[in-house]
FIDRENZA-649536 format. One line per field, with one value per atom (N, C-alpha, C, O, CB): residue in one letter; residue number from 1; x, y, z; atom name. Coordinates in Angstrom, 3 decimals, padded with zeros to 6 digits. Glycine has a CB too. Layout:
// residues N
fiza c(A	...)
lonu c(NUM	...)
px c(X	...)
py c(Y	...)
pz c(Z	...)
sedren c(CA	...)
This chain:
// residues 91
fiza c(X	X	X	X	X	X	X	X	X	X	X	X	X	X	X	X	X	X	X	X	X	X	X	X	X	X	X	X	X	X	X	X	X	X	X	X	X	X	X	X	X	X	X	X	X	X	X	X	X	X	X	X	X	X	X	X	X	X	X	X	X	X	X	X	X	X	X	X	X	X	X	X	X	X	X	X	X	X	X	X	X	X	X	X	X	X	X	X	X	X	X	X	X	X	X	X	X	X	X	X	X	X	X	X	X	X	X	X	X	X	X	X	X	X	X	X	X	X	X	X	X	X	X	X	X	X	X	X	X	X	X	X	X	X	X	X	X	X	X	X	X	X	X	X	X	X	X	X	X	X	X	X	X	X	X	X	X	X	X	X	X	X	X	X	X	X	X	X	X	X	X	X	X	X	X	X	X	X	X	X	X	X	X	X	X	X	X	X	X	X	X	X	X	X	X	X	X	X	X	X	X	X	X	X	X	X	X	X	X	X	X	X	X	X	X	X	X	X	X	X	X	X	X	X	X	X	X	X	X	X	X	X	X	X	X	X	X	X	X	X	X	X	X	X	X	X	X	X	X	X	X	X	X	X	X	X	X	X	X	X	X	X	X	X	X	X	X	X	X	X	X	X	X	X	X	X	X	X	X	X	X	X	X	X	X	X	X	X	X	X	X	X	X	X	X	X	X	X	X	X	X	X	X	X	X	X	X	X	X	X	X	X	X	X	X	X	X	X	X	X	X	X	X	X	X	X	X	X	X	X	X	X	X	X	X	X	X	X	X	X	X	X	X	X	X	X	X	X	X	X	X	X	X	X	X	X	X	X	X	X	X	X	X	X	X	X	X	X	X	X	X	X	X	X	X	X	X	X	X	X	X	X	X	X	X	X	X	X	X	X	X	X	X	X	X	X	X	X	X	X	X	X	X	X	X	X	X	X	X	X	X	X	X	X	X	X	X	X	X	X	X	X	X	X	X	X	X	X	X	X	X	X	X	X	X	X	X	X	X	X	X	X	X	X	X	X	X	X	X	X	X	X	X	X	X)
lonu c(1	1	1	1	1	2	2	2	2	2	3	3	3	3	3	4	4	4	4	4	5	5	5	5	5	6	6	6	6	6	7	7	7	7	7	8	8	8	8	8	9	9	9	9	9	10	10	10	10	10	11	11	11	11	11	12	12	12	12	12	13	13	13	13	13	14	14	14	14	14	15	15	15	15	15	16	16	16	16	16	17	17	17	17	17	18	18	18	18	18	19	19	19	19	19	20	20	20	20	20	21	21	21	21	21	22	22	22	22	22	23	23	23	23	23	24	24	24	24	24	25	25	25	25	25	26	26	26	26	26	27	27	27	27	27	28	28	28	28	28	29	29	29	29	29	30	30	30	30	30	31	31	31	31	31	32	32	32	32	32	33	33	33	33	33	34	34	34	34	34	35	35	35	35	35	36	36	36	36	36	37	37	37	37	37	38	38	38	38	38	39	39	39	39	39	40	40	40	40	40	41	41	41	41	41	42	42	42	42	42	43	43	43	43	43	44	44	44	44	44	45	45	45	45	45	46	46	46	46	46	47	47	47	47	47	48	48	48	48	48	49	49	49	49	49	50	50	50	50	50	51	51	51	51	51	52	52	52	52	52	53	53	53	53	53	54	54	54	54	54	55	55	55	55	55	56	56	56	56	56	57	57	57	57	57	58	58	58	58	58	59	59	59	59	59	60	60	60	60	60	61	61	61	61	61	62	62	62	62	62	63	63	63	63	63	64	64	64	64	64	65	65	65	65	65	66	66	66	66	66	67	67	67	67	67	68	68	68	68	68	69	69	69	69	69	70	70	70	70	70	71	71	71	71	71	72	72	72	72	72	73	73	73	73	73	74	74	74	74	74	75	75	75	75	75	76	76	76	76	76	77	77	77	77	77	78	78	78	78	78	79	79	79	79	79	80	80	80	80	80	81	81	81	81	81	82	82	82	82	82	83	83	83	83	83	84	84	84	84	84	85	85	85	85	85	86	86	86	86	86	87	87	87	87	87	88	88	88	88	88	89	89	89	89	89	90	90	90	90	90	91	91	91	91	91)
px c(114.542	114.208	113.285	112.232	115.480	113.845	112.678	111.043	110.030	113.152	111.257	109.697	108.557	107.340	109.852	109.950	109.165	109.035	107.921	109.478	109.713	109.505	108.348	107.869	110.465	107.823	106.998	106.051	105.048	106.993	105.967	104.296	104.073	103.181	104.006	104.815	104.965	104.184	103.251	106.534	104.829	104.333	102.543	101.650	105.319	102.707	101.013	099.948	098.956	100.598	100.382	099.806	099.553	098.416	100.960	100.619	100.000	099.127	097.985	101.200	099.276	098.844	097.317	096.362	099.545	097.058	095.682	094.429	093.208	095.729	095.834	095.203	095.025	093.827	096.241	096.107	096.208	094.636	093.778	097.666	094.350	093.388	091.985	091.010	093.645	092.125	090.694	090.265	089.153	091.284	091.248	090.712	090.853	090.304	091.944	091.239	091.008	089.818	089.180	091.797	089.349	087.784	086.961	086.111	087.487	087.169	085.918	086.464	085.649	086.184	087.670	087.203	086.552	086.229	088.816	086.438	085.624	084.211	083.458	085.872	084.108	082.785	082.095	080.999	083.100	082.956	082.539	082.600	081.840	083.833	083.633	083.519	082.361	081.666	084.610	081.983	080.186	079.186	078.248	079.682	078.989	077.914	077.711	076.791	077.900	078.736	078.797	079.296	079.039	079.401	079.856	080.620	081.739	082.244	079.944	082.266	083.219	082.929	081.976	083.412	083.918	083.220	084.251	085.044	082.392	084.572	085.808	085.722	086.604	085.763	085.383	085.110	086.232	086.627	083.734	086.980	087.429	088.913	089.712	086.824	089.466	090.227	091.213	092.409	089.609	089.562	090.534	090.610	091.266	089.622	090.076	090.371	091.558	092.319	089.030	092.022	093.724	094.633	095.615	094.200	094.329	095.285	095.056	095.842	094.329	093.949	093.787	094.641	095.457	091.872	094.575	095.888	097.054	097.767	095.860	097.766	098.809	099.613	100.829	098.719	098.562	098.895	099.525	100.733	097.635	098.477	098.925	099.751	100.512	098.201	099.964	101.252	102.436	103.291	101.304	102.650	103.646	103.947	105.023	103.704	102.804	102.595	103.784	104.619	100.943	103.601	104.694	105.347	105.302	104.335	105.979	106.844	108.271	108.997	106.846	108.448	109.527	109.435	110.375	109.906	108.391	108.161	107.559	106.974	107.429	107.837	107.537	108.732	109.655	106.519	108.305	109.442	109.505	108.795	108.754	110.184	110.420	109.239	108.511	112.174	109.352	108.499	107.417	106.925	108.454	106.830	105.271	104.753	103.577	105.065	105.875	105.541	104.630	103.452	106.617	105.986	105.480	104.405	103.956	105.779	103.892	102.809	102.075	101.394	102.924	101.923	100.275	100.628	099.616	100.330	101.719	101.553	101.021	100.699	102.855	100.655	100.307	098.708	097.811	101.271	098.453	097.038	096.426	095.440	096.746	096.855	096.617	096.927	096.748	096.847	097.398	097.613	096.074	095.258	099.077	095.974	094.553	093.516	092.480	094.373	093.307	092.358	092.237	091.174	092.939	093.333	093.231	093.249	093.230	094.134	093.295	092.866	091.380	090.848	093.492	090.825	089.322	089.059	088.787	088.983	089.088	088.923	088.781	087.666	090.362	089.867	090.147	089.506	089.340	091.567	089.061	088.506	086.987	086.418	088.871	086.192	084.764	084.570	083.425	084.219	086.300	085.675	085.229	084.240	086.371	086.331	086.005	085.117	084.197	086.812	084.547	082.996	082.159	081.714	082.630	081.868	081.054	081.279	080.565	080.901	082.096	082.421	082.189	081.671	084.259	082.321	081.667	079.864	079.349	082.446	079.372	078.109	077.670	076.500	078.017	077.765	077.218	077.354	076.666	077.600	078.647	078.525	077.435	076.866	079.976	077.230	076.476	074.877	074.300	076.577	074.391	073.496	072.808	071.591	073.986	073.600	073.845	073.076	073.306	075.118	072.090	071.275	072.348	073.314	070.076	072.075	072.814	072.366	071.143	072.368	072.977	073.073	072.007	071.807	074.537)
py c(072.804	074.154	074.825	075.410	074.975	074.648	075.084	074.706	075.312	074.266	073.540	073.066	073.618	073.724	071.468	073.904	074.978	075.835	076.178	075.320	076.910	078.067	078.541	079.673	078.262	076.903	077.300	077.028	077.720	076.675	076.043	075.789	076.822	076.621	074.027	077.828	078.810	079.973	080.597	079.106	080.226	080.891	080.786	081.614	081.330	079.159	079.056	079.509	080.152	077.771	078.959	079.130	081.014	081.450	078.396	081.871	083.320	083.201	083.596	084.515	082.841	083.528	083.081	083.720	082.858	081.906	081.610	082.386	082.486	079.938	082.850	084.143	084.909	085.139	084.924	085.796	086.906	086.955	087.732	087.297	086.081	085.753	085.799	086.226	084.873	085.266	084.707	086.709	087.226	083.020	087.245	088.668	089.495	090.590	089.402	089.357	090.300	090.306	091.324	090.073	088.841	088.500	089.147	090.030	086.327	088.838	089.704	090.952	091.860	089.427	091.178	092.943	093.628	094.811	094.000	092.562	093.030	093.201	094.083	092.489	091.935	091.647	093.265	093.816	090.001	093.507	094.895	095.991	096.949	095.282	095.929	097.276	097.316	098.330	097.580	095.841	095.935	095.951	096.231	095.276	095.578	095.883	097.309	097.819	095.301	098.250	098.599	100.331	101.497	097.644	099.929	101.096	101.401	100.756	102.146	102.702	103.475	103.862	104.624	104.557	103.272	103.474	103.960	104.490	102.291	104.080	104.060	102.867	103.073	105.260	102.018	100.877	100.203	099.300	100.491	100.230	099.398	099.803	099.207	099.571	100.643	101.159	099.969	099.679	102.233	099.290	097.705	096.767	095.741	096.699	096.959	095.577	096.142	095.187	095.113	097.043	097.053	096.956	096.215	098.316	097.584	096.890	095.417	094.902	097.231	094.755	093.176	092.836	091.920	092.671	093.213	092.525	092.708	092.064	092.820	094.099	094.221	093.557	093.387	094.862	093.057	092.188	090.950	090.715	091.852	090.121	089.041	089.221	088.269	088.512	090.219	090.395	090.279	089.454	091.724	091.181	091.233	090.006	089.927	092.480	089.017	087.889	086.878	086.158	087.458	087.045	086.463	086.980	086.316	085.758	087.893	088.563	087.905	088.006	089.526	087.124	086.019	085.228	084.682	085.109	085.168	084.111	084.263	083.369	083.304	085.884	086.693	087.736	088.385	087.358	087.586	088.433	089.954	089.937	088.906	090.853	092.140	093.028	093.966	092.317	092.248	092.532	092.847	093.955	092.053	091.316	091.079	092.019	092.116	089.165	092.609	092.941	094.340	094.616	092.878	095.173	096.022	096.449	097.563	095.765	095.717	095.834	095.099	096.034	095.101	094.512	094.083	095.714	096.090	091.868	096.566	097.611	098.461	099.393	098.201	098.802	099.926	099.447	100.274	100.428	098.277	098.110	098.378	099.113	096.628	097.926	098.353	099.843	100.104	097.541	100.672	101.636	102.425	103.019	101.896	102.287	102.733	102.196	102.638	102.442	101.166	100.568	101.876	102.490	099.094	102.231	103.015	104.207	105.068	102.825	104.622	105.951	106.220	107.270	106.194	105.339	104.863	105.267	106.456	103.008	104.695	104.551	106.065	106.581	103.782	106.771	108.028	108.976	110.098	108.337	108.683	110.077	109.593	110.598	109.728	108.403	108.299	108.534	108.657	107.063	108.676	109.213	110.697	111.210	108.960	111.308	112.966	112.852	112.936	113.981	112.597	112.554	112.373	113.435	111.275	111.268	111.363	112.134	112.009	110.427	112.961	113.940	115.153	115.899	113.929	115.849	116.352	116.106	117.185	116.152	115.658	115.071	115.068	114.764	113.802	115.210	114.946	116.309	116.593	113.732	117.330	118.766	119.670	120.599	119.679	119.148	119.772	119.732	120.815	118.679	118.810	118.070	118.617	118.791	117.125	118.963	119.218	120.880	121.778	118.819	121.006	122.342	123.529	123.439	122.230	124.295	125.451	126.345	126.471	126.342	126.844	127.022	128.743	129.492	126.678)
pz c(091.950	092.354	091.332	091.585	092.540	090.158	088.896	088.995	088.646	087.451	089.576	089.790	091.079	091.230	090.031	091.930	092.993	092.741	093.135	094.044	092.032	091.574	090.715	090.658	091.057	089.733	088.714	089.622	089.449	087.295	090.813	091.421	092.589	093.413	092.173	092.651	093.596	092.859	093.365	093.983	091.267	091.064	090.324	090.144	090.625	090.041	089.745	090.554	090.209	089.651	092.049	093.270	093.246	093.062	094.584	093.430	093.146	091.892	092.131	092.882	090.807	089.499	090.047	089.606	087.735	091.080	090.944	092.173	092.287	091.042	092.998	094.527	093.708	093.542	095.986	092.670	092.493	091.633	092.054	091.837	090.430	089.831	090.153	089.535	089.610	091.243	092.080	092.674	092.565	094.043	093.122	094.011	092.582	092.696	095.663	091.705	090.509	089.997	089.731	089.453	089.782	089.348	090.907	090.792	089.013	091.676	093.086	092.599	092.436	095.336	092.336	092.416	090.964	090.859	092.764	089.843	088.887	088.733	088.322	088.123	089.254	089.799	090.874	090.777	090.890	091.554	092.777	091.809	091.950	094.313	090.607	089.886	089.193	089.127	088.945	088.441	087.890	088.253	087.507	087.343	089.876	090.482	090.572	089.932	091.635	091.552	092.162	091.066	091.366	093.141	090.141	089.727	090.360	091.279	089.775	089.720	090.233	091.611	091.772	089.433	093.150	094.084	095.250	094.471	094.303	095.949	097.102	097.807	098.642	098.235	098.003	098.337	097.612	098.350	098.065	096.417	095.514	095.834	095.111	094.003	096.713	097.104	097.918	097.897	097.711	098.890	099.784	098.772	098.952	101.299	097.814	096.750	096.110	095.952	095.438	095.729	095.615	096.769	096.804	095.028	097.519	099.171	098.665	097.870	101.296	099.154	099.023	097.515	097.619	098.947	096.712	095.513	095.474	094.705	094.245	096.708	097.211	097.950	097.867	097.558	098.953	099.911	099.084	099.078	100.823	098.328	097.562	096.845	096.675	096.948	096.243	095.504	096.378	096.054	094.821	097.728	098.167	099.255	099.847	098.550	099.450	100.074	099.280	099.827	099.954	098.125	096.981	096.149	095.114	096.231	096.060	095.615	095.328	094.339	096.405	096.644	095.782	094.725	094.147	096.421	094.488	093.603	092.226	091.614	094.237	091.679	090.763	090.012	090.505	091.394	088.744	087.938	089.123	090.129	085.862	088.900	089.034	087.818	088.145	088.760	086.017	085.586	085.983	086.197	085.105	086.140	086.488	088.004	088.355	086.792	088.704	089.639	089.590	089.815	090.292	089.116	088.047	087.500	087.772	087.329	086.736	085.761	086.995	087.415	084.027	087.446	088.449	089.368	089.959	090.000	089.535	090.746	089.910	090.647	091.645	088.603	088.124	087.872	088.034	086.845	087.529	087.704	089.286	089.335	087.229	090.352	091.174	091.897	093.087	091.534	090.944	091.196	090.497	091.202	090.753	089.294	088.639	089.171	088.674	087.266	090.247	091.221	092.118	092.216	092.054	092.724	093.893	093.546	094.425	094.823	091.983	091.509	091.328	091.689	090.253	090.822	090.610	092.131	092.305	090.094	092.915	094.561	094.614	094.535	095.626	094.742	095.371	094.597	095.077	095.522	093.320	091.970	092.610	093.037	089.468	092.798	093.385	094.726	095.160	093.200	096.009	096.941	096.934	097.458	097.875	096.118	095.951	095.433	096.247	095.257	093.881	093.599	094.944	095.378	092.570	095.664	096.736	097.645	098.640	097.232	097.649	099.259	098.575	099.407	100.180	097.301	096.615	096.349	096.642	095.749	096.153	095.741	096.872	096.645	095.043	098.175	098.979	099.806	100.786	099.401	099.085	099.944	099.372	099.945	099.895	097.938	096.828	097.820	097.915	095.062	098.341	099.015	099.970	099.907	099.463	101.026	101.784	101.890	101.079	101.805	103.147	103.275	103.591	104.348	104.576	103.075	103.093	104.750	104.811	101.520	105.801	106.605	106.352	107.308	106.993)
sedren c(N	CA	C	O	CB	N	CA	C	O	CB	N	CA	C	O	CB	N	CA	C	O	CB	N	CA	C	O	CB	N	CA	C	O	CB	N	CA	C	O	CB	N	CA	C	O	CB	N	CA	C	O	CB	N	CA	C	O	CB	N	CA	C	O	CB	N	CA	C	O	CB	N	CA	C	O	CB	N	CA	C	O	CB	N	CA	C	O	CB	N	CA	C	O	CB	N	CA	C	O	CB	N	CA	C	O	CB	N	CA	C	O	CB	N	CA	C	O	CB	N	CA	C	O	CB	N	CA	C	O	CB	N	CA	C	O	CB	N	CA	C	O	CB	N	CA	C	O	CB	N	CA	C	O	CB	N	CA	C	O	CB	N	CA	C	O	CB	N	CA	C	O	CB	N	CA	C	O	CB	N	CA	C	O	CB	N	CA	C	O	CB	N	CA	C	O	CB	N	CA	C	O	CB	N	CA	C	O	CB	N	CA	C	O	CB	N	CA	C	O	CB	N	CA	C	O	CB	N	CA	C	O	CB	N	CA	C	O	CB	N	CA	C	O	CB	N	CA	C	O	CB	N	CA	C	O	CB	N	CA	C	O	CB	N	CA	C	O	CB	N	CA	C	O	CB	N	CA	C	O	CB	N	CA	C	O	CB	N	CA	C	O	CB	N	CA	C	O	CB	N	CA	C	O	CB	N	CA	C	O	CB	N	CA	C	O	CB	N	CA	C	O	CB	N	CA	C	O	CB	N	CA	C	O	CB	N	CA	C	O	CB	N	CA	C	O	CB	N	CA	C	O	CB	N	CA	C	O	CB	N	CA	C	O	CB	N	CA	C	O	CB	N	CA	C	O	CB	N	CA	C	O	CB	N	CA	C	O	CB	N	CA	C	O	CB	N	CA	C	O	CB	N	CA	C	O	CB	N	CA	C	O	CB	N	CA	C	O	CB	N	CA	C	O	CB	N	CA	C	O	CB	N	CA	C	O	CB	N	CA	C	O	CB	N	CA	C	O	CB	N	CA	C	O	CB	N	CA	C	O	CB	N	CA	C	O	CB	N	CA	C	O	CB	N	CA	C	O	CB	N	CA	C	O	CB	N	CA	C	O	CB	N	CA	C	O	CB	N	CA	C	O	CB	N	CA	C	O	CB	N	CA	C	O	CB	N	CA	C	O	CB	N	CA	C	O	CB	N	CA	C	O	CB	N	CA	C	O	CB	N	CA	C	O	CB)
């Protein structure tokens, strides 16, 4: 059982891995954006895709990084919904 458990959890460490690098990659192109908002859903998902197969710790600490994902997200949609009322012809 130990041996499933550890190739269970390699198998996440290498999803969870793989969409952390795309979503770094989207934060350096792209900046601070709302867009980056589905790339924490998308590491949610994988997280909670395997959640059995993860400390309570580790859970934890990957939900608060993805929590500052979806803060990023939500502080550049107001910047842009702002920035764009600023813009915007005055009636």
């Amino acid at each position: 059982m130990a041996n499933v458990a550890f190739d269970k959890h390699v198998q996440f460490c290498e999803e969870y891995a793989a969409e952390v690098n795309r979503t770094l990659v989207f934060l350096f192109k792209r900046g601070p954006h709302s867009d980056v908002m589905q790339n924490a859903s998308t590491l949610m998902d994988v997280r909670t895709k395997w959640s059995v197969w993860i400390t309570p710790e580790i859970e934890n600490q990957l939900g608060k990084f993805e929590s500052a994902l979806r803060k990023i997200g939500a502080n550049a949609w107001l910047l842009e919904d702002f920035e764009s009322a600023m813009t915007e012809p005055k009636p």
